[in-house]
N, C-alpha and C positions, 0 to 999 in steps of 0.2 A: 504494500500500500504506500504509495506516497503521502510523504508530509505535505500538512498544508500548510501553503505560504505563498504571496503576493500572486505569482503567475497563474499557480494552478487555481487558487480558490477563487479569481477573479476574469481567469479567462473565458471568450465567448458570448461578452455584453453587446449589447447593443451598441454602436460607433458613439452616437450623441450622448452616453453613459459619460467613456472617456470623456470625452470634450468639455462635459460638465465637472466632472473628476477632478479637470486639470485648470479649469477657472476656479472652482471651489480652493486649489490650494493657494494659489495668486490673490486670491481676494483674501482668505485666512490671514495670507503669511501678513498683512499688513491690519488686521480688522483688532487690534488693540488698543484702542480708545476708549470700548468699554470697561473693558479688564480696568484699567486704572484711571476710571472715570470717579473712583471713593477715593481715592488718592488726593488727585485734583483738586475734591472739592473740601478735605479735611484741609491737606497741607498748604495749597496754594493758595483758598479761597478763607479758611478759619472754620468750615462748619463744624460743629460735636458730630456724634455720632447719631443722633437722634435728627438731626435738620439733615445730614446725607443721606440718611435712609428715606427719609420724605423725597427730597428730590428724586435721589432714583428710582423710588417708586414712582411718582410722576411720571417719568422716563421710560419708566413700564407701563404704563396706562396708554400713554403715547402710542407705542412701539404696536401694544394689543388693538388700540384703535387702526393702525396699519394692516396688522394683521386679518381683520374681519373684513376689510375695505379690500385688499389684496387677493384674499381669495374669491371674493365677489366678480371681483372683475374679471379674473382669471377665468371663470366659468361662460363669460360673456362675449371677450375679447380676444385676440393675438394673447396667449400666454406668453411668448418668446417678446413679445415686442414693452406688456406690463413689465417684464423682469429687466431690462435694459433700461428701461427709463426712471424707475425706481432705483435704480443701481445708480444710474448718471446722478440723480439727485443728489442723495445723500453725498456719494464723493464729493460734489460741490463745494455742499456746505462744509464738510472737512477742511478741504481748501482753502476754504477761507478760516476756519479756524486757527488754521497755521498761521494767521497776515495778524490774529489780532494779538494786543496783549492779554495780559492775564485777568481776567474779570469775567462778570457774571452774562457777559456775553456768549462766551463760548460754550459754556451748560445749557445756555435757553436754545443757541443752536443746535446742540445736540437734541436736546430735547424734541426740537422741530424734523429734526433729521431721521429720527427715530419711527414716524410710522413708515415712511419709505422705506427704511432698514428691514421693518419687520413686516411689510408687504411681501418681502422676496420670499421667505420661508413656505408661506402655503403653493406660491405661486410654482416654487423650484419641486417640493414633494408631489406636486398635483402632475406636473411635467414627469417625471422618474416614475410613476405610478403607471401614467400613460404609455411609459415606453417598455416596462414591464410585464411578464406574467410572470407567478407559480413563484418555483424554489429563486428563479432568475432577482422576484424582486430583494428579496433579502439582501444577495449578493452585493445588487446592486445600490441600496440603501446602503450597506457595510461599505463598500468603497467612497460614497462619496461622503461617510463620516470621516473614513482615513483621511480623504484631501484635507477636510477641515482642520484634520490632527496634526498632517504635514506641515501645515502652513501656520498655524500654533508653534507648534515646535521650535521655530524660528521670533514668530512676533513678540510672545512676553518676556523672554530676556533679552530683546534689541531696545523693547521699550523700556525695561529697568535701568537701562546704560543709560536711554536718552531723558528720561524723566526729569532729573536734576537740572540738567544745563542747556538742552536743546531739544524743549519741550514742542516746538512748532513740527519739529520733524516727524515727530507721532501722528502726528494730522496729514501733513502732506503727504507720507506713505502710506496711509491708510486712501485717504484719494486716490494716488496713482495706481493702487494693486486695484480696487474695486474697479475702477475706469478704464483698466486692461481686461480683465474678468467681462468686465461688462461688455468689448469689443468683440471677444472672445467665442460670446453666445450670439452674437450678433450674427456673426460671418458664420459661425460653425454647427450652430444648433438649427433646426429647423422648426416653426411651431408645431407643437404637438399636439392641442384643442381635438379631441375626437371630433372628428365629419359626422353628420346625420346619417351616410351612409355605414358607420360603425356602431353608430346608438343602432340602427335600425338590426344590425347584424348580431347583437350584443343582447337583445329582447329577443331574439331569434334563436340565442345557444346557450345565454346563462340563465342558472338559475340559484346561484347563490347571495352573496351580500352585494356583489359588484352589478348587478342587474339592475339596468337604468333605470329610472322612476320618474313618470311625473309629479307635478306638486309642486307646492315651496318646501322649501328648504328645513324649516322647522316639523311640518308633518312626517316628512322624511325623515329626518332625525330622530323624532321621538318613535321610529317604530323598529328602533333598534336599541334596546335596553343595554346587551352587552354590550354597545361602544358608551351610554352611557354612563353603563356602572367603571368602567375603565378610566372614562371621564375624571369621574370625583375622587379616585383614589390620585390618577396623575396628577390633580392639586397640590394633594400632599409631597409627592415624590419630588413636585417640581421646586417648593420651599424647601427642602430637603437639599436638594443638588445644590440650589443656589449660592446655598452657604459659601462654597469656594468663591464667590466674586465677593461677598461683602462678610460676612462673619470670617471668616479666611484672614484675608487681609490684615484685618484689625487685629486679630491675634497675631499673625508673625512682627505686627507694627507694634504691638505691646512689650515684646519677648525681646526683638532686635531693633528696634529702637530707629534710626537713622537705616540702615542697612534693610530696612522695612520690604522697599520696593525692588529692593535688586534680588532678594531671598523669596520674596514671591513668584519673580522672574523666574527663577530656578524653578520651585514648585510645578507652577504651571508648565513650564516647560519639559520635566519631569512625568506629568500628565499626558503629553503629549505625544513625548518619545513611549510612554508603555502601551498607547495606544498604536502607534506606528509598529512597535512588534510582536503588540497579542491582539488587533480585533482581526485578522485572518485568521490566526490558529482559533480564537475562540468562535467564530464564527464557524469554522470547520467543523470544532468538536461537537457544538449544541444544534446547529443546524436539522436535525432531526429531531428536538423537545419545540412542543409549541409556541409559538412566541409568549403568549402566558406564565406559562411557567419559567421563561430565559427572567420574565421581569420579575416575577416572586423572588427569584434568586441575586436577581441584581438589588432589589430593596433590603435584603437582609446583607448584604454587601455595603452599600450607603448604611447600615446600621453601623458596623463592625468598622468602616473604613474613618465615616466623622465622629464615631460614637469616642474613638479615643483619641482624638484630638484634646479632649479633657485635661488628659493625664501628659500630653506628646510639649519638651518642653525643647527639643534638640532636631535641626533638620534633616539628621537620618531619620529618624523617628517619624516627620512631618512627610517623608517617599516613602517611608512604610507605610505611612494611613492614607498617601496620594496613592498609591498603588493599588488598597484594596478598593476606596471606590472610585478608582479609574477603572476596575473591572466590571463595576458596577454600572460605570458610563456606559460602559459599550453595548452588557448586556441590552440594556435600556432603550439607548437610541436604536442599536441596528433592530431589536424585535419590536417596538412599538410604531414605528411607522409599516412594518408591514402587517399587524395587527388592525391597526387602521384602515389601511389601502384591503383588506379584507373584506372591511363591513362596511365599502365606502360605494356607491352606483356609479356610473360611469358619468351620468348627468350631473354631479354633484360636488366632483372631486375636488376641483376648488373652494369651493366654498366650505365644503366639510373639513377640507384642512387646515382653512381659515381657522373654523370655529377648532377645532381640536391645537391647533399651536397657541390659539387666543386662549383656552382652559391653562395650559401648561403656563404660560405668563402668567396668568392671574397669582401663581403659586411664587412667582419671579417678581410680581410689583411688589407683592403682597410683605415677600419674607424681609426685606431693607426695614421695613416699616417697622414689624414686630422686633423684629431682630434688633434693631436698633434702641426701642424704646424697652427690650429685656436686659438689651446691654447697658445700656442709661441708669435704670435702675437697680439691679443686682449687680452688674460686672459681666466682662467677659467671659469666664469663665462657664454662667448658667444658663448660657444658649446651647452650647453641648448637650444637656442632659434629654436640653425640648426636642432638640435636632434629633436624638435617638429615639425619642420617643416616637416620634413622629413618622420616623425610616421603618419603628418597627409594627407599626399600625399601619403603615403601605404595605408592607413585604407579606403580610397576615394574610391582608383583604386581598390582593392578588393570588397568593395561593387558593385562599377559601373561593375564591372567582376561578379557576383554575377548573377546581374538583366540580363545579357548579357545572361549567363549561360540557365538561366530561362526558355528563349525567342526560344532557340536551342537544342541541343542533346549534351549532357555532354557526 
């Protein structure tokens, strides 16, 4: 039997798979503005910790109202042509956040920049779903999280260098990758928008969750409980992950002091690199359990991985607990969107991803806010405990959804 690894586990996509692949990493390598957008606005701007997390939650409100807009349109319009000019936008404003000084300008642009950022998300899975069937999609969802990882890999310890002294460089390379990427899909991707004559062929041979439907969108939705009950537990999961952009932080900012953001750098990019050399093997080996059960397994992973951050006071320690729920990332991402793309009609698929990335933010505005106003209160230290608790009341209900599953007609 062969090992798996990058050739074999990936070979045999679809062309415009690659193409997106390899924009996806172009656009990563440079997409760190958020990463050390709590930085910013503690160290550069004066906020506590309780006024950052407001803002970026904001920034997540923002980002979600892109979201649901994005998918909307994507169902309507040129998908290939929404994804490009949402992409041109936001680089833009990058752009210009490079030219300004340091002030409460360049957060409000972000802020604005944000729903276009987070239009492209439903719009890119609605496209990969289209290009997709079967075991293929998995694959191909698992590859274009590598690019993301790739291009990671690179970003958050280029931006720890630049942070200090030549902070506008953060912005302007974040511009020019997304505005290559975006050229990128331009020339080389083709729109994918299912034709009439595929809805028509599509009513004709399926009859599973992807069987087209008329209706709005909401009747549609509510006649599929399993994507909903999947829904409300992703809340959880998603305030769970999020920890590494903002509860994260602050704790290596408490421990190291000055050396804050360049120790982060490492981290994440630590994240990164264990994604670049285990989501193919892991993807090999679980590829046969349901996507359900990949995620049960990955929540109790997120327990285990942020649950001891508690106790973690050394950055070995800190790639020991990035490693466990970096395994957790992966399970996560590559089974949940084809979990999704399962229960999703072919009429639908943007919009429904809209709404399914728009759920997962909610858990993303959400955690800044609480997080921030737990850490305010008690100290850093007593977000940990909520953060387990939380990974292990996802990890539960996904399995108990699992055996449910089992029992029924997925």
């Amino acid at each position: 039997m062969k090992k798996p690894g990058f050739i074999t586990e990936y070979r045999g996509l679809n062309r415009s798979i690659y193409v997106l692949f390899a924009a996806r990493i172009v656009n990563r390598m440079g997409d760190f503005v958020q990463l050390f957008l709590v930085f910013y606005l503690t160290a550069r701007l004066g906020f506590d910790e309780a006024g950052a997390g407001r803002f970026i939650m904001m920034t997540g409100v923002m980002n979600g109202f892109g979201i649901l807009l994005g998918g909307y349109v994507s169902d309507r319009f040129n998908r290939k042509a929404v994804l490009v000019f949402c992409q041109s936008v936001f680089a833009v404003s990058y752009l210009i956040c490079g030219f300004l000084p340091v002030s409460m300008t360049v957060p409000w642009l972000i802020f604005i920049s944000s729903s276009f950022r987070g239009a492209t998300w439903p719009v890119t899975n609605a496209m990969v779903t289209d290009l997709t069937e079967g075991l293929e999609r998995k694959r191909a969802f698992s590859l274009l999280y590598l690019g993301t990882n790739i291009g990671v890999a690179v970003g958050p310890i280029l931006a720890g260098l630049l942070f200090a002294n030549h902070l506008n460089w953060i912005f302007w390379g974040d511009a020019a990758t997304t505005l290559f990427a975006a050229v990128v899909v331009l020339f080389q991707v083709p729109d994918t928008k299912p034709t009439k004559e595929k809805i028509i062929e599509n009513l004709a041979t399926r009859t599973d969750g992807e069987r087209a439907e008329e209706g709005r969108f909401f009747s549609v939705f509510l006649r599929r409980p399993a994507l909903i009950t999947y829904l409300l537990i992703a809340s959880l999961i998603s305030f769970v992950y999020s920890q590494h952009q903002f509860s994260l932080p602050l704790q290596i900012n408490e421990l190291f002091s000055v050396k804050g953001p360049k120790i982060y750098g490492y981290i994440m990019t630590s994240n990164a690199l264990i994604v670049l050399l285990f989501t193919a093997p892991l993807t090999s080996i679980t590829k046969r359990l349901r996507s359900i059960t990949n995620m049960a397994i990955a929540g109790a992973l997120y327990f285990l991985g942020f649950g001891m951050i508690l106790f973690t006071k050394s950055l070995g320690m800190f790639i020991v607990s990035t490693c466990i729920w970096t395994f957790g990332e992966i399970l996560m991402v590559t089974n949940s969107n084809v979990f999704v793309a399962s229960h999703t009609p072919i009429t639908h698929r943007g919009r429904f991803n809209g709404m399914i990335t728009w759920i997962h933010g909610i858990g993303f505005a959400l955690s800044p806010w609480i997080s921030g106003w737990v850490i305010e209160v008690y100290g850093i230290s007593a977000i940990w405990p909520v953060v387990s608790a939380v990974a292990f009341a996802g990890a539960a209900s996904y399995w108990i959804m699992s055996i449910f599953l089992k029992k029924g007609k997925e």
